[in-house]
N, C-alpha and C positions, 0 to 999 in steps of 0.2 A: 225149194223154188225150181224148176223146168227151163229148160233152156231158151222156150219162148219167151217167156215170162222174164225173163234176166235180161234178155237183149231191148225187148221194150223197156225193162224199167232205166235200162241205159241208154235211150235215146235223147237224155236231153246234156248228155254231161259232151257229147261231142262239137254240140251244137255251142254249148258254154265256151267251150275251148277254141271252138272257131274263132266267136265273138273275141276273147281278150286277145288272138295271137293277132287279131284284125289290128286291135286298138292301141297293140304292139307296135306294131308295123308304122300305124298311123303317126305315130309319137316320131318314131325315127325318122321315116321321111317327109313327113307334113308340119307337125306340133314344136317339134325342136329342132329344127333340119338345120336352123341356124347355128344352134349351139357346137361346141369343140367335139369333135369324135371322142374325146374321153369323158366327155361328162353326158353324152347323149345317151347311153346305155342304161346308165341308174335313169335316168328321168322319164325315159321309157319304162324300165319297171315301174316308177314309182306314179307312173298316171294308170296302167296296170291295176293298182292298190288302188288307188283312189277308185276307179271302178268298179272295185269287190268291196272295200273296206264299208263304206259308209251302208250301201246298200242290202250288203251282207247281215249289217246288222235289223236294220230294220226287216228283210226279209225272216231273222230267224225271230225277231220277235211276232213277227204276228202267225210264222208257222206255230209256236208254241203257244199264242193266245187263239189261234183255231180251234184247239182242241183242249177243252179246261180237265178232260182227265187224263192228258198228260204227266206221267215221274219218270224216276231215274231207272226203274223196270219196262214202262211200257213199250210195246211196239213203235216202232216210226211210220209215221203219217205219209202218205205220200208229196203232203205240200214239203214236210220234214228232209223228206227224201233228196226232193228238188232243190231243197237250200245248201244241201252236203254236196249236193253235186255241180252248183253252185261254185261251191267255194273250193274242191276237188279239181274243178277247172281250171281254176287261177294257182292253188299253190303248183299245178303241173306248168304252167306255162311260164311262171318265176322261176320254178325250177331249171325249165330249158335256157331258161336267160341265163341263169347263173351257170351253168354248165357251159355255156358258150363263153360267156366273156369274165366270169371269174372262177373259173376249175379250182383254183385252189383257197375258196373262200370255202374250206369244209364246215364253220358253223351255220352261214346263211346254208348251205346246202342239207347239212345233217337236221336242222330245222326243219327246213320243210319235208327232206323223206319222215320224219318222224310224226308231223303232222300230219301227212298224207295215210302213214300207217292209221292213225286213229282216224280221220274223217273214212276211206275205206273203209277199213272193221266195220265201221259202225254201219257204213251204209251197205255194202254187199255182203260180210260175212255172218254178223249176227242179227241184224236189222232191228236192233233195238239200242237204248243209248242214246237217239237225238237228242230227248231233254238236254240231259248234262253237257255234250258237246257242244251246242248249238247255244245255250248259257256261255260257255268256256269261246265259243266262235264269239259273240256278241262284247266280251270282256275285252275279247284281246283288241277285235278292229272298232269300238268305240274309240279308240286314239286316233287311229288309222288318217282321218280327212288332214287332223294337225301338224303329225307326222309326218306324212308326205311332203305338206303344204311346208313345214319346216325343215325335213330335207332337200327340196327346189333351193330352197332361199340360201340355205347353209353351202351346196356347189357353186352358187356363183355369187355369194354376199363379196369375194375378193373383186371382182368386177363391176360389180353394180350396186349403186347405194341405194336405191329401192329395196335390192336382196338382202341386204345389208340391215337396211331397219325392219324389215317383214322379220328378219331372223332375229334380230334382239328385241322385239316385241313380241316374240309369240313363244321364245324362247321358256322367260316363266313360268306364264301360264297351261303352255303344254307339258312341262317339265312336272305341276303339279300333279293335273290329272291323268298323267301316268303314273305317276307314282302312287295315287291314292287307286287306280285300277287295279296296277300290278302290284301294289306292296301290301294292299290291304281287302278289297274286294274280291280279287282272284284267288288268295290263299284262303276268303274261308268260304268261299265255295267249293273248293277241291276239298278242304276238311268236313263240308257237308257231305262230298260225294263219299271221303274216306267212308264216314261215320257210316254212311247206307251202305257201300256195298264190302262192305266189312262184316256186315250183320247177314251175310247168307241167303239173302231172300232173293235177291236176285243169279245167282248163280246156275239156276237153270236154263237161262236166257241170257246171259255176258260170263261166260267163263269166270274162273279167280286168274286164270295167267292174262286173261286179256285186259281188264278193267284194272288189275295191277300195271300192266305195261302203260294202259290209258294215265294212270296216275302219276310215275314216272316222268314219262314224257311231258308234263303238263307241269310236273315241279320243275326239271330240268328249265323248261320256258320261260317260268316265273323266274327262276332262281338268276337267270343268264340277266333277263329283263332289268330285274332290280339290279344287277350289279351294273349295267351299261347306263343307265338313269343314275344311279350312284356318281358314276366318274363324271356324266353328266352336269349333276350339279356340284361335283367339286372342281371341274373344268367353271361353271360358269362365276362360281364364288371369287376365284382367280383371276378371272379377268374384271368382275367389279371392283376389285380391293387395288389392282393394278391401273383399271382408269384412276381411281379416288387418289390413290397415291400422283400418281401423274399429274393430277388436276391441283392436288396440294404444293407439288412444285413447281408447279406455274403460277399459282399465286404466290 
């Protein structure tokens, strides 16, 4: 690809970045201006997410039903294109959040450099990949709307009983379909992607050191995920067994 050629295909990932550093902005001064200087920060990020998350996904599903001969070899489309850059936007602009106001949260940080390495590759080094990624984008931010929505409620469930019940209602049932995403969907896609690019066919178009890294990084995510959903529901089991108990010695 020619230098022309490269700089237009990167005209819209500036533009994306505009967009969430706007919506950034917006959150702090306008959206939650009320809230405490320490909880403004996350919530900022996490309306951020809520305007990648949801959208991301549906964006990568119809980039990949545009084109039905789309696989894990093909070239990337250009609708494909614009969804990596898409979402190349937002984890840059989390990233400067976290770099700002938690320097030394090196797992939210080392996440996303490490995501950033694979949506990049895929999108300006090899240009091939969308499939699989944009599968693995759609896996991860299908929680995305819940999660947000139940980290809002979890920072100020101590002051507010609306946040209070928003988070032990939504608590469950988000809790499950993360865990049916990440503990069971997401691992056997990444065993489909193994099984493919294991078999050599694509290696003249995605490296073996690159789509190994891709794979790495992708277990790493899984593996963190299930374990935090893990404590998750052993946090939440403790405090049912704790009301029950409590409400047995009140009667």
């Amino acid at each position: 690809m020619d230098s022309t050629s490269l700089i237009s295909s990167m005209s819209s990932l500036p533009l994306f970045f505009a967009m969430y550093f706007t919506i950034y902005l917006t959150a702090h001064f306008i959206v939650f201006r009320n809230w405490s200087p320490k909880l403004r920060p996350e919530a900022a990020s996490c309306l951020i997410s809520l305007a990648h998350g949801t959208p991301a996904v549906i964006l990568a599903c119809l980039a990949l039903l545009a084109d039905s001969t789309t696989g894990f070899a093909t070239i990337n489309t250009h609708f494909q294109n614009t969804v990596l850059e898409y979402s190349i936007a937002y984890f840059l602009m989390d990233l400067c959040h976290y770099l700002t106001f938690y320097p030394t949260d090196i797992l939210f940080i080392g996440h996303h450099l490490a995501t950033l390495f694979v949506f990049v590759t895929c999108r300006y080094l090899v240009l091939h990949g969308a499939y699989a990624v944009l599968i693995l984008l759609a896996l991860a931010e299908i929680t995305s709307f819940f999660q947000n929505v139940w980290t809002l409620a979890s920072a100020r469930r101590e002051d507010s009983e609306t946040a209070r019940q928003v988070f032990d209602l939504l608590s469950p049932p988000f809790y499950v379909l993360y865990s049916a995403v990440r503990g069971f969907a997401g691992p056997l896609f990444v065993y489909k992607m193994v099984v493919f690019y294991s078999s050599g066919v694509a290696d003249n178009v995605i490296p073996k050191w690159l789509w190994v890294s891709w794979i790495c990084v992708v277990v790493m995510a899984i593996s963190v995920s299930i374990l935090w959903i893990s404590n998750l529901w052993i946090e939440l089991y403790r405090e049912r067994m704790f009301k029950l108990e409590k409400e047995k010695k009140s009667t």
